[in-house]
Backbone as a ProteinNet text record, in pm:
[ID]
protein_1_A
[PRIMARY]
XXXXXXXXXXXXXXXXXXXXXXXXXXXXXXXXXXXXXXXXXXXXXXXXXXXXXXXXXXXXXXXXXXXXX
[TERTIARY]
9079.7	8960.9	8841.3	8769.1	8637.4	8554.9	8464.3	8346	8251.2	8235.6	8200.9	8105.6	7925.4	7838.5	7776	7800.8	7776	7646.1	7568.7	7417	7363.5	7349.7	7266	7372.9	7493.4	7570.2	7503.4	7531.3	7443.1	7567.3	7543.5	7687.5	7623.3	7736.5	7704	7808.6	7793.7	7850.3	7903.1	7976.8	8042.7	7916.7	7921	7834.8	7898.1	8051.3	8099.7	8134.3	8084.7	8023.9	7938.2	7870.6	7768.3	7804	7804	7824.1	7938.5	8012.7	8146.6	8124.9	8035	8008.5	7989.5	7951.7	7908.9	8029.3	8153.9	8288	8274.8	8196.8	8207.1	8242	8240.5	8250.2	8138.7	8151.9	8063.4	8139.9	8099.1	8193	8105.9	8089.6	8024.3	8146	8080.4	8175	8109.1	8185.4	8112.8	8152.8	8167.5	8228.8	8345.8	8413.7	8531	8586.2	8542.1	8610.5	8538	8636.8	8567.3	8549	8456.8	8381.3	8401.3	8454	8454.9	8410.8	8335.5	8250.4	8234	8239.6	8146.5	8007.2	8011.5	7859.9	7767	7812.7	7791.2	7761.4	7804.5	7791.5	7795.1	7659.6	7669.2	7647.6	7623.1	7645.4	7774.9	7863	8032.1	8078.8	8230.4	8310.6	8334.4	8351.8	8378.3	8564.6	8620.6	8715.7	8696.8	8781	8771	8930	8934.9	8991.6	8977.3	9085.9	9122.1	9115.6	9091	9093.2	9240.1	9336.7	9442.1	9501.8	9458.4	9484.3	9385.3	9260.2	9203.6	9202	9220.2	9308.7	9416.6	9545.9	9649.8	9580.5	9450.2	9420.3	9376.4	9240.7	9184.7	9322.1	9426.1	9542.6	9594.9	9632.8	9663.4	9587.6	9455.5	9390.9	9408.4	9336.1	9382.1	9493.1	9634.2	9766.9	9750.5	9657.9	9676.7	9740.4	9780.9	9912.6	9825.1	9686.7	9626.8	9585.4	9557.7	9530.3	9576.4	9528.7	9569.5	9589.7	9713.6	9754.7	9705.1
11510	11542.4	11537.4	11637.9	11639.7	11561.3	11516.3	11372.8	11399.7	11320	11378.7	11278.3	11314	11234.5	11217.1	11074.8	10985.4	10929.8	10926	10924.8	10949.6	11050.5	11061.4	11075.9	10978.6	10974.6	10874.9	10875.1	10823	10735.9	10600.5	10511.9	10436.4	10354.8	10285	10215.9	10050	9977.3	9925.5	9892.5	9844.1	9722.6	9814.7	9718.3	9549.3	9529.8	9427.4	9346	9421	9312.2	9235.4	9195.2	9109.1	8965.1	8871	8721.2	8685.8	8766.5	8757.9	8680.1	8666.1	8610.8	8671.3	8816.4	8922.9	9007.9	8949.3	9056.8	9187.3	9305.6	9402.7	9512.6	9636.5	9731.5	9881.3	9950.3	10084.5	10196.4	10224.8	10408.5	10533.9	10633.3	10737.9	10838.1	10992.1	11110.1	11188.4	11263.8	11376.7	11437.6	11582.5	11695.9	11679.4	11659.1	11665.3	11547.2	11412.9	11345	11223.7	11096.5	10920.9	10872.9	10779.6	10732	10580.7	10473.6	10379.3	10291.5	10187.4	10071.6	9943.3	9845.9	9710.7	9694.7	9636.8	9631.7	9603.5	9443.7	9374.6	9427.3	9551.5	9605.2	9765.5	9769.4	9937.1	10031.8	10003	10039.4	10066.3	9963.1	10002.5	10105.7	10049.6	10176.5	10230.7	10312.4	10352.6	10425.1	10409.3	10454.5	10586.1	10697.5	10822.1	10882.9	10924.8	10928.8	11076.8	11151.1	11266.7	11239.6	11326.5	11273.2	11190.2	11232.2	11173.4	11062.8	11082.4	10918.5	10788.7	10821.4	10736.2	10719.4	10794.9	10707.2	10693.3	10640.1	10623.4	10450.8	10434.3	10323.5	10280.6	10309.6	10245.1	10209.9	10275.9	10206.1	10097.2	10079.3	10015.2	9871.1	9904.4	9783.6	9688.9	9762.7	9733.1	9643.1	9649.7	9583	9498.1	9482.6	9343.3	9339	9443.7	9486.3	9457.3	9450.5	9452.5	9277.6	9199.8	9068	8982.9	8941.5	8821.3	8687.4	8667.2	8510.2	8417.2
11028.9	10953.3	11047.4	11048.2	11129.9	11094.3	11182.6	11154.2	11016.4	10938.7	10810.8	10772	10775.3	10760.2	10660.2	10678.7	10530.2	10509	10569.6	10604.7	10529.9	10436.1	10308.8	10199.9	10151.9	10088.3	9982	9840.9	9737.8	9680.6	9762.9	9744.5	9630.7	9544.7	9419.8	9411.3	9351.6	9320.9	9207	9145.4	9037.4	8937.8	8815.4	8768.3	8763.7	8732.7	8743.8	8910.7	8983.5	9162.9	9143.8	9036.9	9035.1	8996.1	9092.4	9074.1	9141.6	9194.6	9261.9	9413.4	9401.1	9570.3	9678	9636.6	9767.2	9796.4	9761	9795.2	9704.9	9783.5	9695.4	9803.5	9685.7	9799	9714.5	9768	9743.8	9713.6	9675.6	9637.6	9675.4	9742.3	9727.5	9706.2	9679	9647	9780.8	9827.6	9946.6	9998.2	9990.8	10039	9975.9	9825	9757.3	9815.1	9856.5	9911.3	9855	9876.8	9833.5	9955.2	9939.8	10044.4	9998.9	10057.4	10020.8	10134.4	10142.5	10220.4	10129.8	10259.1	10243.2	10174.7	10068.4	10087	10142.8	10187.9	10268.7	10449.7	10493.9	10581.5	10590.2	10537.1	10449.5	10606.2	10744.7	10831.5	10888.3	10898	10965.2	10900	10922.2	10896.2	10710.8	10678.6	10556.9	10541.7	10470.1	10429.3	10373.8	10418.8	10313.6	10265.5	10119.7	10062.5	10003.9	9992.9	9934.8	9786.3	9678	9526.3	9533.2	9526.3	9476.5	9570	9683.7	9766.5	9685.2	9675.6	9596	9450.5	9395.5	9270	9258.9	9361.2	9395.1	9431.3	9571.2	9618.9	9462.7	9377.5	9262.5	9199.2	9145.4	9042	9142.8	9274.2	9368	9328.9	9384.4	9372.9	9175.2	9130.4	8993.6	8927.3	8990.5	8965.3	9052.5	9148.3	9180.1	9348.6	9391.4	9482.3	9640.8	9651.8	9782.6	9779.8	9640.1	9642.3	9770.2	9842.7	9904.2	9895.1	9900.4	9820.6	9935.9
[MASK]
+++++++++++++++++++++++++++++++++++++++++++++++++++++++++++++++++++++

């Protein structure tokens, strides 16, 4: 995938990140694609996701399956 700038990407957070202790993350949409980041480090790297890889990752996360015991 060619370098794909996220720079004026209009990222947003989960109204339910609030009180969790800062572990959040961001979502933007851009160029048909998900944009996923730290909040906590809205500079580094971002994850990008094809539609159906990322709601493959969202049901992923959801069941519990990325939790760390």
């Amino acid at each position: 995938m060619p370098h794909l700038d996220l720079s004026h990407a209009s990222w947003r957070k989960s109204r339910r990140s609030s009180g969790n202790g800062g572990n959040c993350v961001e979502v933007a949409s851009v160029e048909d694609v998900a944009a996923v980041r730290d909040s906590k480090n809205p500079s580094g790297p971002a994850l990008v996701f094809a539609p159906a890889a990322f709601t493959a990752f969202v049901n992923t996360v959801k069941q519990g399956r990325l939790d760390l015991h």
